[in-house]
N, C-alpha and C positions, 0 to 999 in steps of 0.2 A: 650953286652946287652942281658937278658932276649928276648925270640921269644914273641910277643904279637900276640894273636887267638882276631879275633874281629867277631862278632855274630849278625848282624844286621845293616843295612847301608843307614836307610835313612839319613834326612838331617843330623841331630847330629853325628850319627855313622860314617857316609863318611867325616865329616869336620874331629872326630877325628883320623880317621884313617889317611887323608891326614898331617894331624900334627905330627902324631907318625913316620909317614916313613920321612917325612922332617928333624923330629928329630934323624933318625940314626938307628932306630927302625926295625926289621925283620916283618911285620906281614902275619899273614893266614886269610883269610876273607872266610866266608859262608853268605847267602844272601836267603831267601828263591826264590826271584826273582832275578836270574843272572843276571840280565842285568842291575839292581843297583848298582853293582859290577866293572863296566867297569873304570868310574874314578880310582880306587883305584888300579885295573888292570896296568892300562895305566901309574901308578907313582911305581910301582916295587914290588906291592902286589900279594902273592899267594894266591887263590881260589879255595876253594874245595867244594866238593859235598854234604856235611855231618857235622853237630856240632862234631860229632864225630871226624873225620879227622882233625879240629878246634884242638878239644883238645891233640890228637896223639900228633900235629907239635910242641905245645903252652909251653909254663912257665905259663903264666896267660891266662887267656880267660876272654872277656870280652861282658857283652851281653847289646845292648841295640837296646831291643823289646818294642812292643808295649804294652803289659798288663801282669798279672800274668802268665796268662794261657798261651802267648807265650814264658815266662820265662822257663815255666812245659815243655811244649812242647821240645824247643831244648835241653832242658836239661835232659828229661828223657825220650821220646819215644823211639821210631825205631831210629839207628845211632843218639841218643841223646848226649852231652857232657859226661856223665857219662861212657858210654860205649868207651869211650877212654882216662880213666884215667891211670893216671900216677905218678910213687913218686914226690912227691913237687907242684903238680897242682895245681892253685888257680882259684876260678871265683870269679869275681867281677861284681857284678849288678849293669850296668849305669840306666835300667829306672827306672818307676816311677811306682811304683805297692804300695798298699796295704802294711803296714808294718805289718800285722797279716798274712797275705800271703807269704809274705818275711821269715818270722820266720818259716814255713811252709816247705818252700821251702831246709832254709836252714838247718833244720830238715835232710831233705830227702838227700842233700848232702854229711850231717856226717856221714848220714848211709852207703854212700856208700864211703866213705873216703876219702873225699874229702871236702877242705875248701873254704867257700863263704864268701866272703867282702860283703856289701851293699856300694857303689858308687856313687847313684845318683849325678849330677850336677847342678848348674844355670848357666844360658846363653843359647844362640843359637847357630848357626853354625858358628855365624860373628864373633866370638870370641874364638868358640872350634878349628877355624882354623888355631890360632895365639896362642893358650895354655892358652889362658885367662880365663876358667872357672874356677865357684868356687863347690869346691865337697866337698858334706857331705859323712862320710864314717864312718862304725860302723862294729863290729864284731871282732875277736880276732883281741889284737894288737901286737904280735909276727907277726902273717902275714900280718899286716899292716903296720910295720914297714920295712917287706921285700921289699912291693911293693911302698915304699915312695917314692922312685927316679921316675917309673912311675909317679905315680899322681901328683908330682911336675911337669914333662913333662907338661903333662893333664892340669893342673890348676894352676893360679897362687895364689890360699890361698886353704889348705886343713883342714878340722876339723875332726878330731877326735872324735865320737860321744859315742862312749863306745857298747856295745851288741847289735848285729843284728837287726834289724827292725828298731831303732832309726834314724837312717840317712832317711829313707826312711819316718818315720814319720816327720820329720823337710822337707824334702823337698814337703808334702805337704802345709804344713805349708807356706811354702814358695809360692809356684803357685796358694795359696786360695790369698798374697798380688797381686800375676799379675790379678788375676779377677775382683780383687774388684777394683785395679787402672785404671784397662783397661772401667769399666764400669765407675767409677766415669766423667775419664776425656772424655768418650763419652757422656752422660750426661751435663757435664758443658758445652763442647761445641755445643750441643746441645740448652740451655738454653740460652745462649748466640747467636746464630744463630736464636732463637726464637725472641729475642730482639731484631733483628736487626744488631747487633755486629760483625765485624769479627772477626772470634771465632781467629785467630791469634793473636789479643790485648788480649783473655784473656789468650791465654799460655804466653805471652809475660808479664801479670803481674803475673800468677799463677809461672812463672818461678824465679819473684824476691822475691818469698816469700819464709818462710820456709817450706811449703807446695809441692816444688816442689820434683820430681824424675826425676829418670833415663828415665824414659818412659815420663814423658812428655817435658825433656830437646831433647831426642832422636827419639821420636818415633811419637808425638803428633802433630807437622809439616807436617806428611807426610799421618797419620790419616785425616785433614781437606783439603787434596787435595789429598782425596780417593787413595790413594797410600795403597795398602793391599798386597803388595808380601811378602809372607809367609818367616818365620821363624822359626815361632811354628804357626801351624795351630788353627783354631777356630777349630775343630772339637778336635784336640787332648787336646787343653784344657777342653772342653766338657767330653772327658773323662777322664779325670782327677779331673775334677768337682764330677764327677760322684763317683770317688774312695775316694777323701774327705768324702761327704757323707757319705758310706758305712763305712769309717775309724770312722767318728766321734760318729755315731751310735754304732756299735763296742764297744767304748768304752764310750759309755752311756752319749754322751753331744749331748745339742741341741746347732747347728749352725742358728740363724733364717735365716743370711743373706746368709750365702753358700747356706742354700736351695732354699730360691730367686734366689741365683746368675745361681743356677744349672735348674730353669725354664725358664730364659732369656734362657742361651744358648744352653739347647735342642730345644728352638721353633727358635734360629736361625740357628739351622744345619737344622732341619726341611723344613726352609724357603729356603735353597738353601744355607748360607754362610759357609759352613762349609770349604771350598778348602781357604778360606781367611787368612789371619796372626788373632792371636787371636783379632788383633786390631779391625781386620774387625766385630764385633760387634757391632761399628759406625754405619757402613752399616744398619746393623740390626735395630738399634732405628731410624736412618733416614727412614727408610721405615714404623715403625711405626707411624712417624709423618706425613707420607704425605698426 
């Protein structure tokens, strides 16, 4: 098996990593805060000092950081990734950045010779534990066809997206539906809480219709008995609100309702919910009604 470099280890990156060593897997783990590290430690993971070092040990490196500029950062400062390339190196980008950034980025890899996948995933940690994500991925497909076996590991459906930045554009695409579902069914239940209703009768009919989702089969139960333990945080949705935005702009459309969605949830990180699962926006309109 390929050595996997893994470059980032909060909640998503520590489930993947616990799944890639379950699955037979060598990896090296850097961590800007070691002591994130320890899990992955304590199940047969090497840790080092340096992205750099990462990439020495690695066949593939994989980063998933929190914005672009963390992407820039381990990958081309001081002991950056680049500075420990190697013949056949690959990185693969799991977050969630900017796909005009992304292309930016992966610009700056070829130059140094070196090839970059775009990766991103859906799912949280409750599923990247078990290889159940689903990963969009874009950029040459000779080297994506190398790293197939990986990402099968990784996910259990993989797409194909065609040139760099695209995967990363589809998966915002994708976290602008977690916004708008997470607000709607705080909202209805809301509305229904106003009326008197236990808002449980209305997930209870919104679930037999064809209106239901994932989140509200899953996740909507545990929203109206204020249950908010994180998965994906409200604030990292927030920033990622925030990168839609910026994306959409970019490329010359107006979203009316992302930028709605993107003033809700700056004034609820503002408010204090940001440490909450994105669900916890709940929280946030119930205190606006009190």
């Amino acid at each position: 098996m390929k050595k996997i470099g893994l470059i980032g280890t909060g909640m998503l990156g520590n489930a993947v990593g616990l799944h890639l060593l379950k699955s037979g897997y060598s990896i090296i783990v850097y961590n800007r805060t070691k002591e994130k590290t320890k899990e992955l430690q304590n199940n047969g993971a090497e840790i080092v000092d340096h992205p750099k070092d990462v990439a020495l040990k690695s066949d593939i490196v994989i980063t998933v950081v929190k914005d672009a500029d963390a992407v820039k950062q381990v990958s081309f400062e001081k002991e950056g990734i680049v500075f420990g390339n190697h013949s056949g190196l690959v990185v693969c980008d799991m977050s969630t950045i900017n796909p005009l950034e992304s292309k930016k980025i992966f610009e700056k890899f070829r130059e140094n010779n070196l090839v970059m996948l775009d990766t991103p995933v859906m799912g949280g940690p409750n599923v990247a534990i078990s290889g159940d994500l689903v990963m969009m991925a874009s950029g040459d497909k000779k080297t994506f066809d190398q790293c197939k076996d990986l990402f099968d590991t990784i996910a259990n459906k993989v797409f194909y997206l065609g040139e760099n930045g695209t995967a990363h554009a589809i998966k915002l695409a994708m976290n602008l539906q977690i916004t708008m579902l997470a607000l709607a069914l705080s909202e209805g239940i809301t509305l229904a809480r106003g009326a008197n209703v236990d808002p449980k009768i209305f997930l209870e009919i919104l679930n037999s219709t064809y209106f239901k989702t994932g989140m509200s089969e899953n996740k909507a139960f545990k929203m109206i008995q204020d249950q908010f333990e994180a998965t994906f945080t409200l604030e990292n949705l927030k920033k990622d609100i925030n990168t839609i935005s910026a994306t959409s702009k970019s490329f010359g459309l107006n979203l009316p309702m992302a930028e709605k969605a993107k003033e809700v949830y700056d004034n609820a990180v503002k408010e204090g919910f940001g440490n909450l699962d994105y669900t916890g926006i709940l929280a946030y309109i119930k205190k606006l009604n009190e």
